[in-house]
N, C-alpha and C positions, 0 to 999 in steps of 0.2 A: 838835261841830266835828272837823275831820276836816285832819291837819299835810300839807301837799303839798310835796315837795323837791323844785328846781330845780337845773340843772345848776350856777350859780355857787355852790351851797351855801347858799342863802338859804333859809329853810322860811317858809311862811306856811299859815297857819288860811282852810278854807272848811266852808262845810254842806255835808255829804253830801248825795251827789248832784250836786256841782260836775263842768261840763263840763271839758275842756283848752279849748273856746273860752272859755268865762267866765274860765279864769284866766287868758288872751290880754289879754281884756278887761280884765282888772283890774289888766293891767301895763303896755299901751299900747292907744290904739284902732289906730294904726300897726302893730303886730306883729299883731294883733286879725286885720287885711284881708289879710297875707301866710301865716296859719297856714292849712295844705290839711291837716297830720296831724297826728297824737300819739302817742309812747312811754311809756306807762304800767308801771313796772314792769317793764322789758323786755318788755312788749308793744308790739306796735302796732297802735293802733285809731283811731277816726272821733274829729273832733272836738266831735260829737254825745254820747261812749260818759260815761255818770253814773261817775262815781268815785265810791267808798263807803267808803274806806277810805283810813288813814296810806299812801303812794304816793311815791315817783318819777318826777317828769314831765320830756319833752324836747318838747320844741313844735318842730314842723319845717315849714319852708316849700320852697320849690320848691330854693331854694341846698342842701339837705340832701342827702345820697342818700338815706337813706328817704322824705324829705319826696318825692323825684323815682321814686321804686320806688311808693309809695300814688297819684299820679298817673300813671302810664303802666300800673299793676293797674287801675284808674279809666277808662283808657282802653281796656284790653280789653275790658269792658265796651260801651263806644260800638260798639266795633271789629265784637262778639259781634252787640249790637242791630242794626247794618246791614248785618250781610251776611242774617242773616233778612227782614230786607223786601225782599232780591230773590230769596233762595231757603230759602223758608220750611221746604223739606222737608229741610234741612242739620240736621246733629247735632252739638251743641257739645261738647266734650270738657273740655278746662283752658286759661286764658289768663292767664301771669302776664307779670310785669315780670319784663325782662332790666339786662343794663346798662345797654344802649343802646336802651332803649323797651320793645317787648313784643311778644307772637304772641299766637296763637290755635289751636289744633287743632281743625280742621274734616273732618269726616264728609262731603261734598258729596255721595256717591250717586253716581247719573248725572250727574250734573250737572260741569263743570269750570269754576273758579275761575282765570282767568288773567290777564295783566299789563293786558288791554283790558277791564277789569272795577275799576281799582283807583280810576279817575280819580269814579264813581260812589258807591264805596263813602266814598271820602274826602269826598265832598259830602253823605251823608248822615250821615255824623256828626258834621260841623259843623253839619248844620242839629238835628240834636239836641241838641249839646253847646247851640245859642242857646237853648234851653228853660231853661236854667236847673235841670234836674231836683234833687233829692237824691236822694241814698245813702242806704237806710234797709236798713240792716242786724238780722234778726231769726230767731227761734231758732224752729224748727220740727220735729215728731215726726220720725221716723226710717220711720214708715210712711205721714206724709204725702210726705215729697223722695220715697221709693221711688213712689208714688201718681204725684207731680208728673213725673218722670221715666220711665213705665213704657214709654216709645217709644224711651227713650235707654239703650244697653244702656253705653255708657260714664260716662252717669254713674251709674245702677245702681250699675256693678259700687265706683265712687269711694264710694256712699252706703253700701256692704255693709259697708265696710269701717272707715266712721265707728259710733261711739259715741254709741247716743240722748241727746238730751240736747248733743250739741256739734256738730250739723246748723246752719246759718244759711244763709240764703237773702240775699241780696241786690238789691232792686229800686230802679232809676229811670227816669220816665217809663213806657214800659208795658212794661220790659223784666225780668226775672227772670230770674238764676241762683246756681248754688248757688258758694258763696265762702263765707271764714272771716274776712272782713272787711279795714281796712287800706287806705280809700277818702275821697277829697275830701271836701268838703262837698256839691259839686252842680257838676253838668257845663259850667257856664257858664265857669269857668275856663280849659277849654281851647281856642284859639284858633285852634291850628294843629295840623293833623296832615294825614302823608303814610305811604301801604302802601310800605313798600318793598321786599317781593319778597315772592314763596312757593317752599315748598320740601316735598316729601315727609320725613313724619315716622311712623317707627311706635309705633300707639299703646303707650305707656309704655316707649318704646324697645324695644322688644322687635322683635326680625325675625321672629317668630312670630306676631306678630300684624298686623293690619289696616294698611295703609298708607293715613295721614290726607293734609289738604295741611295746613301749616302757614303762617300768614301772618302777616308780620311788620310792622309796625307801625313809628311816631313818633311823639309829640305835644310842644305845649310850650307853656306859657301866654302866649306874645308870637309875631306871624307873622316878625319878624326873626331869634328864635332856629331857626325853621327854616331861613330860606335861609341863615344860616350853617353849620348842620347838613349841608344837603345841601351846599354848598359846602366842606364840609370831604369829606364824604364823595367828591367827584370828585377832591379831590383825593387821598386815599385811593387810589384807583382805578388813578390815575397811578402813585400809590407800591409799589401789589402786587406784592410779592416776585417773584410765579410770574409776572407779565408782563417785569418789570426784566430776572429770573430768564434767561428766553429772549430777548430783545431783546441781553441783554450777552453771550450765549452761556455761560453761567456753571454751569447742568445742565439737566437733562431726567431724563422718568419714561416710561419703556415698561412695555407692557400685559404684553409677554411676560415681562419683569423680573418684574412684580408691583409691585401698589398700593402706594403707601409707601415704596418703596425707590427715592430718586434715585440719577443717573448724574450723576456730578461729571465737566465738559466741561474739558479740558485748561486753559483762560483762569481755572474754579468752581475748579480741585484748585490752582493756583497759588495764589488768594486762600486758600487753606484751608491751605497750606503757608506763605506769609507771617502769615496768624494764629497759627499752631501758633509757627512761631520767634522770632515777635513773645512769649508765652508762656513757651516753654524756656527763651529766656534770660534772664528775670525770674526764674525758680524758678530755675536754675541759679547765681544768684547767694544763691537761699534756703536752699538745702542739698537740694535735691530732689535724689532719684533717676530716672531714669527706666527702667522695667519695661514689658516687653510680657506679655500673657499669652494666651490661646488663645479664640477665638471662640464656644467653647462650653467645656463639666465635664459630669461624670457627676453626674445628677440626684442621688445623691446630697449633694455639693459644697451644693445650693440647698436640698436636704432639711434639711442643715444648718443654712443659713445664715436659713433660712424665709423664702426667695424662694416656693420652689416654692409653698407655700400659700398666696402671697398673690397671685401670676402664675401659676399651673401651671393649673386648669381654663379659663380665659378668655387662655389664651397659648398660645403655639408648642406642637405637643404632644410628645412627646420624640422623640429621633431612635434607632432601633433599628438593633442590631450584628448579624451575622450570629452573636455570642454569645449563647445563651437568658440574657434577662434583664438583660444589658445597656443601657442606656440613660445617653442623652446629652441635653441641653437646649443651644440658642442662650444665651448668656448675657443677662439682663435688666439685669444689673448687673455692673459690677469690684470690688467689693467682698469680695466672696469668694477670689476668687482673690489679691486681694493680701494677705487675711490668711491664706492659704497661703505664700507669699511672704516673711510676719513668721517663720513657724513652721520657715523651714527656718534657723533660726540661734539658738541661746543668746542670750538678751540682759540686757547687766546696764544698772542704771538709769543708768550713764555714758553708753552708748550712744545712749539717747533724745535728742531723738525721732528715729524714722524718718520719712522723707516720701517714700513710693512717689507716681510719678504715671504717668497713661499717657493716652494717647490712644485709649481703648479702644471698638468700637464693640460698642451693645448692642442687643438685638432684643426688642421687643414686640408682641403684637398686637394694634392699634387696630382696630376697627369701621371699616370701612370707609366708614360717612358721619361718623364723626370725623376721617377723614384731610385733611389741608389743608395744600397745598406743601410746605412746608420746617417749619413748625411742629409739623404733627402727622404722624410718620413712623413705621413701624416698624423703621427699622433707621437707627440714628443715633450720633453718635458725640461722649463727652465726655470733656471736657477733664481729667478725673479726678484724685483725688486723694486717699490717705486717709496720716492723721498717727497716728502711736502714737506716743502720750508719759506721762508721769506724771502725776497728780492736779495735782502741785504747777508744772505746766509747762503747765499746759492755759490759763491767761491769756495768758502771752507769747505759744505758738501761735496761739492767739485771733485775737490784734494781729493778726501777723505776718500772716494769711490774708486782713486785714478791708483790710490794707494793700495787698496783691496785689489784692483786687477792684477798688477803690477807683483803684488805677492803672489796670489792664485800663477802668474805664468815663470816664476822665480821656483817656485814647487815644486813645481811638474815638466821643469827642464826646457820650457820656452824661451833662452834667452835673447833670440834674434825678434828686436818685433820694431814695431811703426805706429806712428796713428794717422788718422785725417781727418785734419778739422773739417768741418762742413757747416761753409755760412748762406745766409742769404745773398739773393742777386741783388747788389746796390742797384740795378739800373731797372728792375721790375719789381718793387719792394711792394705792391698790391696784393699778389699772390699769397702773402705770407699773413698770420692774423697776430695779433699784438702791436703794442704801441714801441715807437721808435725805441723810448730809452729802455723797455725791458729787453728788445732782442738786441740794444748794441751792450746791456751789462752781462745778458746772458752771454754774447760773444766773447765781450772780453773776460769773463768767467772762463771761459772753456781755452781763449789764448793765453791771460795769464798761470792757471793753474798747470797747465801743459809747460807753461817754460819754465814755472817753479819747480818742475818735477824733472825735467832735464829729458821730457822725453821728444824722440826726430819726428818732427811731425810735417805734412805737408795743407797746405791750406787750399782747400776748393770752393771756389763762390760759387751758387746758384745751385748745392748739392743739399744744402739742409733740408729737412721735414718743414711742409706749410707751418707747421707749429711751434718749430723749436730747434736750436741749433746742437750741434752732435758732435763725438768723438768716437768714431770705429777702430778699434786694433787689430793691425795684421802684425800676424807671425811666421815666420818658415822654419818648415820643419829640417828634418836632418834630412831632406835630400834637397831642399833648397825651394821646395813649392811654397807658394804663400797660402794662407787661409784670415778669413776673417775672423778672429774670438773677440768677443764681448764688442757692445756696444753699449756709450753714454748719451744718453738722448735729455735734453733741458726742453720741457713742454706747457705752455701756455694755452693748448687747446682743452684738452680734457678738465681741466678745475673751471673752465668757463661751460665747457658743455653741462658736465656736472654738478655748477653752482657751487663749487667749495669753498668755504670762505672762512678765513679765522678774524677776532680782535683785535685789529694793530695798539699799539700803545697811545694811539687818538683818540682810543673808545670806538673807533669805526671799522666796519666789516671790508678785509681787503682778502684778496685771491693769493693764494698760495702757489709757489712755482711747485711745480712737479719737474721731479727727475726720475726716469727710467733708466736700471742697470740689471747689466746679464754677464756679471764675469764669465762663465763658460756659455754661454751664449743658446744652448740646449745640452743636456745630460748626454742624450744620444751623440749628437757630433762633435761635442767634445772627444770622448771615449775611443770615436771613430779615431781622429785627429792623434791624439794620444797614444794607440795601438801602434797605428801607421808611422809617428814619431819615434816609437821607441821600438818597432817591429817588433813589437809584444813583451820584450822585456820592460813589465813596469817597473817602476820603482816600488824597493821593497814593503816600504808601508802603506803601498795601495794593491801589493799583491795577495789576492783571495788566501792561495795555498802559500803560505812558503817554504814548505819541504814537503818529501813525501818519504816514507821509511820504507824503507828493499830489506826485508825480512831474506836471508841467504836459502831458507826452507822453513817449512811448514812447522818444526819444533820452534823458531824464532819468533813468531808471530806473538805470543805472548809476552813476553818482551818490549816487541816492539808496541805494541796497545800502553805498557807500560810507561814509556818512553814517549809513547803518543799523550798521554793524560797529564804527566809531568811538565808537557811543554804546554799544553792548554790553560794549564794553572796559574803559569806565564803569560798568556795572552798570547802565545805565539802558535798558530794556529798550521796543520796537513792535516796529512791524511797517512795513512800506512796503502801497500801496494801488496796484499795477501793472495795476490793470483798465484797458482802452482805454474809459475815462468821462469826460465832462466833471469838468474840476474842480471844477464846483460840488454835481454829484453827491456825488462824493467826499467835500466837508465836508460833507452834506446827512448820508448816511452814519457818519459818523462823530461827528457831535451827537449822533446818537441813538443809536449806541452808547457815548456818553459818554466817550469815549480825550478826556484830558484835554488836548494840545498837538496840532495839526497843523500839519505842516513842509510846506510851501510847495514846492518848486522847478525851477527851468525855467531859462534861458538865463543870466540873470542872476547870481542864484546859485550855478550850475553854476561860471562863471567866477572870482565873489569869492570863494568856497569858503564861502557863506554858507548860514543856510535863513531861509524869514521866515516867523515864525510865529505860527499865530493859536489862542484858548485858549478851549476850550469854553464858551459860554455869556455867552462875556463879547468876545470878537473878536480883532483884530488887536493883533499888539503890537510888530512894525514886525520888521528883518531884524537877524539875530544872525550871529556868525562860530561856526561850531562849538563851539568852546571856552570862547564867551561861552554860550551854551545849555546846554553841560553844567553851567559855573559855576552857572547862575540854577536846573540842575534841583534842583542837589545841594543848594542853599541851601532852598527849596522843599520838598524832599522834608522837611529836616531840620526844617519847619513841622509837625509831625505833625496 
């Protein structure tokens, strides 16, 4: 007999040789019909796979994320087997599971695979999936896959690189490829599935090598969870930062600029300067400093700080002086310069902590098919921050940072969020630099401040930084995707690279902990994140315009200028819409650029010194006196 734990802690006794189905079955026949996979031991295998041994089981169904990664792996498959029955001469490369379903890396040849191809493809793998096939997963020589593959130079080169003896093949229906397992029971399960694009991929990323197409995939065991899938996905579509992006006139990206680096549009750099002072004056009440520092250092500076080896071959390459030898880098980070910044002062431990911040922008270089709007940029700018303070100060900092986040995502309409702790691996603690009791006060720094703040966190060993342990926050938006905002990082590396050292109350020279924080994590994807969350209706006191005046004709226009200067006076900031256009154009116009109030006026008005105005998305809200409109902005505004 052989003991199986389960997640609630229960063990129970089976004969070796016990499936994860049988122990399904032997706990309901209802959970029995919803198990598609199994975590054995930190593995994940078929619910086929003989257990032989004392074990760890997680039984997962589609609700799972692995349970939904081993079915959308299950559905590459399908994906794989139909695009061969219509072009047989294609070369399969790797198809795993993503988030959000799964691809394929296809070799097509001559041949091109495009969007009037998909509606085919998707009908043949449902009438596959109706077969009912299994997954049978099994272990084969190293000279028979090379044999089975000798046409396929991609997967060749996959097989070279495996270990005889850990080769498995995978077939169902009449379809084989090579896989490491991690699959349904059989194809019947899946019900619905849609292609939803292709895209050029190079093989193993590499741009040295062979440009594949890549096709992406969905499936789902009910045909409702697709059309709410793809339903969610239009309206995704709607939400996309880079369309809002240019519709609100907010930035733009030139060729001659360069890839990756936005131009922030006069209406983009207001909202970016209302974020910023929305910011300074939170930390200005926390004892921040604010420092500027220079757009690049002397590659030494990052030699230092071991930036450079960790950005320096696959980043900007250095920028050369008319000095032999000289050499400068774009900065990747502010971190260095502001522990420059520590070091031009004595510091004794009364002093602590410091809190440099800046708005500092840094430049990396992304791959160019990593690049995406406002998300993935190379040159971006954050909200920066690094704290030096004492061992014994590193909690209340703690707080004090989790609290600043915690407001920033309270602001701005983030209330779904997470965090994860991220510690060291008790079982390889070498890896990491510092001494025992600073990374276990730092840890429990970071666990107890997290559970004084009440927030859901989840705890991961062996995820922290060599240097120092961390707290990332995810949040999801209003369609339910997660994003990563802000990260707290506690680091013992850089004050020792650095030499930074304050007075303890010993009269002796001791290292100051550093802490790194980036409530919005960059300007740029923030913004992105922000648009996409509120599909473009910001919140009012972060909106550039918030009216615009619809003069009824060309005699109103003065008026309306008057009425424009009146509300400026106020801080309440538009524009007037003086084009010779029908009025209804006008509102037509200014919907969709979202200006949240439009003021009305013509003959009427003109005379009662009134505007009548009507509010984005929602209509008419009859005629105000001026003064009654500022009132209702200011009350409004003060609605964050």
């Amino acid at each position: 007999m052989i003991n199986i734990s389960l997640p609630d802690g229960s063990v129970r006794q089976y004969e070796s040789g016990v499936t994860p189905m049988d122990v399904a079955l032997s706990i309901s026949e209802g959970l029995a019909r919803n198990v598609i996979s199994a975590i054995v031991n930190d593995q994940q295998v078929e619910t086929t796979t003989p257990i032989t041994t004392d074990a760890t089981i997680k039984l997962l169904t589609w609700n799972d994320e692995m349970g939904k990664k081993a079915f959308w792996h299950s559905s590459a498959h399908l994906l794989a087997q139909a695009i061969l029955e219509f072009y047989p001469n294609a070369k399969l490369t790797i198809g795993p599971a993503i988030d959000k379903g799964f691809y394929y890396d296809v070799d097509f040849g001559e041949d091109k695979f495009t969007e009037a191809d998909f509606a085919k493809v998707e009908k043949a793998m449902l009438e596959n999936a109706k077969k009912k096939a299994e997954f049978k997963l099994y272990s084969v020589s190293k000279a028979e896959a090379l044999e089975t593959y000798k046409d396929n130079e991609y997967k060749t080169e996959l097989i070279s690189n495996l270990q005889d003896g850990d080769i498995t093949f995978c077939t169902h229906d009449n379809f084989t490829d090579l896989c490491r397992g991690g699959h349904i029971p059989n194809t019947g399960i899946v019900k619905a599935a849609k292609i939803l694009n292709v895209a050029g991929a190079y093989w193993r990323g590499d741009e040295k090598n062979k440009m594949l197409t890549r096709v992406y995939g969905i499936t789902f065991p009910k045909q409702k969870d697709l059309t709410e899938y793809l339903e969610l996905l239009e309206e995704a579509k709607k939400r996309d930062h880079r369309k809002l992006g240019k519709e609100l006139g907010l930035f733009a990206f030139s060729e001659k600029v360069g890839a990756g680096l936005p131009l922030w549009l006069p209406k983009g750099a207001a909202l970016r300067r209302k974020l910023e002072n929305f910011l300074l004056k939170e930390q200005q009440k926390m004892g921040y400093e604010m420092v500027i520092s220079p757009h690049i250092g002397q590659k030494e500076l990052y030699v230092t700080s071991g930036h450079y080896a960790k950005y320096g071959a696959d980043s900007f390459q250095p920028i050369k002086t008319p000095n032999e030898g000289e050499e400068f880098l774009l900065k990747p980070m502010n971190c260095p310069h502001h522990c420059e910044i520590y070091k031009t002062s004595q510091w004794s431990y009364r002093d602590l902590p410091k809190r440099y911040a800046e708005f500092g922008t840094v430049y990396r270089y992304e791959q160019s098919g990593e690049l995406h709007g406002l998300t993935r940029v190379r040159g971006f700018t954050q909200d920066d921050a690094h704290l030096f303070c004492t061992p014994d100060q590193l909690l209340e900092e703690f707080k004090k940072v989790i609290d600043l986040v915690l407001y920033v995502f309270t602001n701005l309409g983030f209330d779904n969020y997470s965090a994860q702790i991220s510690l060291r691996d008790p079982e390889n603690k070498e890896k990491y630099i510092g001494s025992d009791e600073n990374w276990e006060k730092a840890e429990q720094a970071i666990i107890t401040a997290s559970a004084e703040k009440g927030l859901p966190t989840v705890v991961e060993y062996g995820e922290a930084a060599f240097y120092g342990p961390k707290l990332d926050f995810m949040v999801k938006d209003a369609l339910g995707r997660q994003w990563q905002l802000g990260t707290i990082q506690v680091d013992y590396n850089l004050p020792d690279r650095f030499d930074l050292t304050y007075t303890g109350a010993d009269n002796e020279k001791h290292r100051p902990v550093m802490i790194h924080r980036a409530p919005f994590g960059s300007m740029e994807r923030f913004i992105a994140i922000l648009l996409e969350n509120t599909a473009g209706n910001l919140p009012l006191w972060l909106t550039p315009d918030l009216f615009t005046i619809l003069p009824i004709s060309e005699k109103y226009v003065e008026y309306g200028e008057k009425v424009l200067n009146l509300l400026a006076e106020e801080e309440i900031n538009g524009l007037i819409d003086s084009r010779n256009e029908k009025t209804g154009k006008k509102i037509r116009d200014a919907e969709i650029g979202k200006i949240p109030f439009m003021l009305i006026i013509g003959e009427k008005e003109a005379e009662n010194g009134t505007v009548s105005v009507r509010r984005h998305g929602e209509g008419d809200l009859g005629e105000m006196t001026i003064q009654a409109f500022i009132d209702f902005m200011k009350e409004q505004i003060k609605l964050k």
